[in-house]
N, C-alpha and C positions, 0 to 999 in steps of 0.2 A: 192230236197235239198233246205234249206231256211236259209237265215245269221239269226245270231241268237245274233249280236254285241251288245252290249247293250252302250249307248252314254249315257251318263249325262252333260247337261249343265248349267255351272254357269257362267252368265255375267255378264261384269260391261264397263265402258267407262272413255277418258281421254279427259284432256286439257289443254294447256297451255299459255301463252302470258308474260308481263312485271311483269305485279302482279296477286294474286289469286283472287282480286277480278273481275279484269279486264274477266281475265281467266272463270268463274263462270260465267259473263254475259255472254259472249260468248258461254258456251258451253247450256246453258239454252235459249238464243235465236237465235241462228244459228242453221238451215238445212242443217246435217250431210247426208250422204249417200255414200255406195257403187256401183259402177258398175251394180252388180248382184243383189241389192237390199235385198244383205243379210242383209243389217244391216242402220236403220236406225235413225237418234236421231233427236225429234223435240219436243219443247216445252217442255223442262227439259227431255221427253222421251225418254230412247231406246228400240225400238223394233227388234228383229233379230230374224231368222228364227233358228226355232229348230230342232234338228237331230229327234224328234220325228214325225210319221206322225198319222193319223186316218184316215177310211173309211166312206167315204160320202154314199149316199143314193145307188146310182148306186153301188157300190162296186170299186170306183177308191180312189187311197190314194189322199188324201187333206194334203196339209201343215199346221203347225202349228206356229205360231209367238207366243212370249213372248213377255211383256212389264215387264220396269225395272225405278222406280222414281228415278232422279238425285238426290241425296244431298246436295253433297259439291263437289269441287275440290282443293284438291290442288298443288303442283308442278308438283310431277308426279303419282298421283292417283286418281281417281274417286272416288267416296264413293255413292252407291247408295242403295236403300232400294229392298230385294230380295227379300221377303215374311215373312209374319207373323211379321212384324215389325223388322225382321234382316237383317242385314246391307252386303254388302259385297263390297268388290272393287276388281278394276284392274289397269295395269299402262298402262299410254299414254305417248304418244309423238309426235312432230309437228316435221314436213319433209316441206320444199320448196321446190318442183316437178316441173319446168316447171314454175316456179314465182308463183304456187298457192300452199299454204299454206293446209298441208293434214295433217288428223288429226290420227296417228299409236296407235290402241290399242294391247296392249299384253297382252296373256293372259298367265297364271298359266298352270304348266305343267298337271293339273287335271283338268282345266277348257277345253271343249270341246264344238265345235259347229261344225254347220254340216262342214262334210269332213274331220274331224280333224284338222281345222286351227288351227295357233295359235296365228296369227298374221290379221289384217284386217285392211286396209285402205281407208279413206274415205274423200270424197271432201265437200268440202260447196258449198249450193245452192246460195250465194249471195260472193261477193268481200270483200277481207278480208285482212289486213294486219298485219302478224304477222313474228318474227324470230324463228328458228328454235330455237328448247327445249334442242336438244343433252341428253338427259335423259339417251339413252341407245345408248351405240357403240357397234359395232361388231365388232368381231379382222379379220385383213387380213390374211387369212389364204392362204396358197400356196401348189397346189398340182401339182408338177413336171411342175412347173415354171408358173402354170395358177390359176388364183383367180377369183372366183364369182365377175361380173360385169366388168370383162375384154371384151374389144373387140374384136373377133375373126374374119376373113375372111371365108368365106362357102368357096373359094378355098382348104383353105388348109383340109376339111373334107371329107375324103373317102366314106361315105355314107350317106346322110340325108334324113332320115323320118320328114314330114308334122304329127302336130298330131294336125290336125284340126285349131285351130287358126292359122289367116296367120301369116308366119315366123314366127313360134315356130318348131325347131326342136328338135330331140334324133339322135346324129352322131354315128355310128360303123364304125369304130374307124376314129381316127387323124391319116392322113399321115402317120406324122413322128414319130407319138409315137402311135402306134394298142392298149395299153392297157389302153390308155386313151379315156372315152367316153365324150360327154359335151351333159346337156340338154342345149338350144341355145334357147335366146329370139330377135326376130330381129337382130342383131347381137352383143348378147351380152351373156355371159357364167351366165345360172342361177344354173347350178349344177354340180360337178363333179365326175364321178367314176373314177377306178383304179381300174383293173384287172390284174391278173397274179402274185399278187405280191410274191414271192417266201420266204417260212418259213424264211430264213436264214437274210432276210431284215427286218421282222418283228422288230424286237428291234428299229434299226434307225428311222423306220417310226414311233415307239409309240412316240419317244423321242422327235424328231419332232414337232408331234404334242402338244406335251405335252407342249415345247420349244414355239411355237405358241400361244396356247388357254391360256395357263398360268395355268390348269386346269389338276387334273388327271383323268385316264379314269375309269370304271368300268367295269371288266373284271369277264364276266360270259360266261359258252359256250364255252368259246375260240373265244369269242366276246367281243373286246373294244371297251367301249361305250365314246363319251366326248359329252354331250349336256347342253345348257342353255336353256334361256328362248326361245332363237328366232335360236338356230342354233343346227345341231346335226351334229355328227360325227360318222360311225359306220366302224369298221376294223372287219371281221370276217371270220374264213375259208373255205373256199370254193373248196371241195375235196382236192386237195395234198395243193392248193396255195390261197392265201388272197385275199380279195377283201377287197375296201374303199368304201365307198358312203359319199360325202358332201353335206349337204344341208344347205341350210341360207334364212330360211323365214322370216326376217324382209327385207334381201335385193331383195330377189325375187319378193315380191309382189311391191317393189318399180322399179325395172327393168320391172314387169310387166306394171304397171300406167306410165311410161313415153313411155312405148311401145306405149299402147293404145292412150294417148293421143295425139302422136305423128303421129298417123295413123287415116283419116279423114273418117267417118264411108263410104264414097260412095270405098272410095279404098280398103275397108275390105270386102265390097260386091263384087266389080269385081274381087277381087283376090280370094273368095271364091267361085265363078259361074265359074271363070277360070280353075283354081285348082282342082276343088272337087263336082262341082254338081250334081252329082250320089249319093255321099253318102251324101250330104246335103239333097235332095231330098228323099233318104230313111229316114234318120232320121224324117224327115216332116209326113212322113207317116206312118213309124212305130206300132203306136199304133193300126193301123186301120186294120194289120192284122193277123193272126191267127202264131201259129209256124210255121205252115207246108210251108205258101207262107214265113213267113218271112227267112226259112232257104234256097227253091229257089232263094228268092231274091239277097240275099246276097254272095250265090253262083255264082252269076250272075256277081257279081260286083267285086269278088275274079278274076272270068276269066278276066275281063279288067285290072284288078290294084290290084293286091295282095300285095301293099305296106304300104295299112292302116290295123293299127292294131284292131282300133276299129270296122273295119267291122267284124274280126274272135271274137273278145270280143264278141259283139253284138252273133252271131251265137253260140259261146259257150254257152248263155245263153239260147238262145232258146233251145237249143237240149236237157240242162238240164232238160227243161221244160216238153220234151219229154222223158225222162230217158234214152238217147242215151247219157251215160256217157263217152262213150269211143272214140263218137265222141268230146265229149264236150272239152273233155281233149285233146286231139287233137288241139282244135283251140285255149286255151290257152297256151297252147305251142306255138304256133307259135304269137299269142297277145305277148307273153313273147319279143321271138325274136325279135322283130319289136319296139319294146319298151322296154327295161329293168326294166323302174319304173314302171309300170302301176300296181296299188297295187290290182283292183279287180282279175285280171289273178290270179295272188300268193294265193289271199282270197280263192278263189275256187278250184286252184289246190290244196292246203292243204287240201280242204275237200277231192276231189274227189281221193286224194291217201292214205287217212286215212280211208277213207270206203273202199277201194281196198286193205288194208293189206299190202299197199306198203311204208314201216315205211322210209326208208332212203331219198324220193323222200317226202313224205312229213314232213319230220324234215326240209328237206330243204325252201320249200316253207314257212311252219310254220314262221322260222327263217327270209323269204326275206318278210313276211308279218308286222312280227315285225318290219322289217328296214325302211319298207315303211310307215308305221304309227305308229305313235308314242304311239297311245290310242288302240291300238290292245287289244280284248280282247281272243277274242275264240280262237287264235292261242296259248294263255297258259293251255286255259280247255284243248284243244285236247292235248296239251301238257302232261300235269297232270297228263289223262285218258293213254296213250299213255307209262308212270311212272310207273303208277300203275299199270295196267292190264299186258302190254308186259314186263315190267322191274323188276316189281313186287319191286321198289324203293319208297317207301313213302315218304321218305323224298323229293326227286325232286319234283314228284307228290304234297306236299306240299309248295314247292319252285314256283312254275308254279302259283299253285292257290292264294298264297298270291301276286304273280305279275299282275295277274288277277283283284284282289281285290282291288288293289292300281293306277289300272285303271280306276275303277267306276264301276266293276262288281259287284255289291252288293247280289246277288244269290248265287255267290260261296258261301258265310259265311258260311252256314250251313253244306258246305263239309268240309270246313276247320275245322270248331267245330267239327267235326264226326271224321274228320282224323286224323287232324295237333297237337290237344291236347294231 
């Protein structure tokens, strides 16, 4: 089985300060960068890495970077030259993180770069003094008394999974409320679910939110949707009872950068060799060996500590590899458990129960793939095919592919011409 996602990316960069022109030197002579080195702007240049890869000589994928000519800036948009002499932009904004002035690109809900961000922040190589831009807020949003970038105590959480970065956790459940989960950045709430929620509340909770974002939802499925540029909302049924999922990637990536810089790289090493050195150490190794050791190994590591998810991720994929589908699906089931959001588990349990004839297990995943990414594509083909063939529905079947299409699938068209006309 092979993803078959298809990402399109269109970039652009911001800046801001007192004036635009100030703004404009700035962004033309300052050394931008990420963490991860996804993205980088130097010499009126941004480069960032692209969801596309190619195969080198040996047969290993190689990365791909794009470069993108600055134009202009000004308040809150970049304007850079894309190709062929056409123009495009993005908006920015300046965050003061820690006393250093960070420079937040956002991007367009069809703009995609790897991962599906949508949101990327970046520090300057040199001292900089500037005030924050305020260009874009994000609403407070409350869910059953707790908001993204609240403090939280690990006391009070009934279970917490390590998902690799030190202090990052996924809680099942809070104490005092089991149907609330938090992803957990040091201790700080970067996401929130809400399980269990029962049909008969549904209304109050749209209302709510609705009361909150200022915004109404989009209800398809028997799924409400409320998203902007940098935050999404998703309410959807889940067998008899609802579930929420909040996420807010303008605030998360900044709860993430005050994490990090906050935590001195020798302390993220001992808490890593402390913690995790097995699976640190396998990851290290990984590539060097075959399935067959890679699925002993990992078995290996399952016996000492079956609490990371990524080691069964990991093993699901190998066994794929081997067409030991039923063990595959096996261990992203239990990836699932161990993590809720983990969006590849969901990617491949939809295949692997859509090749299995097993329609109602992967509508579901389908549907937690869509929640989990925003740029999903293949979870609408399968959808479509899924319409049309078992439901014998064209019109849904056409509903899927046009949402396909308006995610940068550009392949469907010619189904759609065939079908949807």
């Amino acid at each position: 089985m092979k993803k078959s996602i298809l990402f399109f990316t269109i970039i652009s960069i911001i800046f801001f300060s007192c004036n635009s022109k100030k703004n404009q030197d700035l962004l033309l002579n300052t050394e931008w960068y990420t963490n991860d080195s996804l993205c980088v702007i130097k010499d009126s240049i941004i480069t960032i890495e692209s969801p596309y890869f190619r195969f080198d000589e040996k047969g290993d994928t190689e990365k791909i970077f794009e470069s993108f000519k600055i134009l202009s800036v000004n308040e809150n948009t970049i304007i850079f030259d894309k190709e062929s002499n056409q123009r495009d932009t993005i908006l920015y904004d300046i965050k003061v993180i820690n006393e250093i002035p960070r420079l937040l690109l956002i991007f367009n809900k069809k703009e995609k770069i790897m991962a599906g961000k949508m949101v990327l922040l970046l520090s300057p190589k040199e001292q900089l003094e500037l005030k924050e831009t305020m260009n874009f807020k994000t609403p407070n949003i409350e869910i059953n008394g707790y908001q993204i970038g609240d403090t939280i105590s690990l006391d009070s959480i009934g279970y917490i999974h390590t998902i690799g970065i030190p202090d990052t956790y996924f809680s099942l459940p809070l104490l005092s409320k089991p149907d609330i989960h938090f992803h957990i950045i040091g201790d700080k709430i970067a996401g929130i679910t809400r399980t269990n929620i029962p049909t008969r509340e549904v209304y109050s909770v749209v209302e709510d939110i609705n009361k909150q974002t200022g915004i109404k939802p989009v209800l398809e499925n028997e799924t409400y949707k409320w998203e902007q540029k940098h935050f999404f909302i998703s309410l959807r049924l889940d067998n008899d009872n609802y579930f929420l999922v909040y996420k807010d990637y303008l605030k998360q990536i900044i709860i993430e950068v005050e994490f990090e810089d906050n935590l001195h790289f020798k302390e993220i090493e001992d808490l890593r060799r402390s913690t995790n050195e097995d699976f640190l150490f396998y990851s290290i190794e990984e590539q060097a060996m075959g399935n067959d050791e890679k699925i002993l190994r990992l078995t290996e590591l399952i016996s000492k500590n079956n609490q990371y998810y990524e080691v069964y991720l990991m093993r699901g994929k190998a066994k794929i590899d081997i067409e030991n589908y039923y063990g595959a699906t096996q261990d992203f089931e239990s990836c699932i458990k161990l993590n809720p959001y983990n969006y590849e588990s969901s990617f491949f349990l939809m295949q692997l129960y859509f090749n299995n004839n097993q329609y109602d297990e992967f509508k579901y995943y389908a549907n937690k793939s869509i929640d989990l990414n925003k740029n999903e594509t293949l979870a609408y083909r399968l959808l479509a095919d899924y319409s049309l063939n078992i439901l014998n529905d064209e019109k849904a079947a056409c509903d899927f592919l046009n949402k396909a299409y308006d995610n940068g699938d550009v392949e469907v068209l010619k189904f759609i011409k065939d079908l949807c006309n």
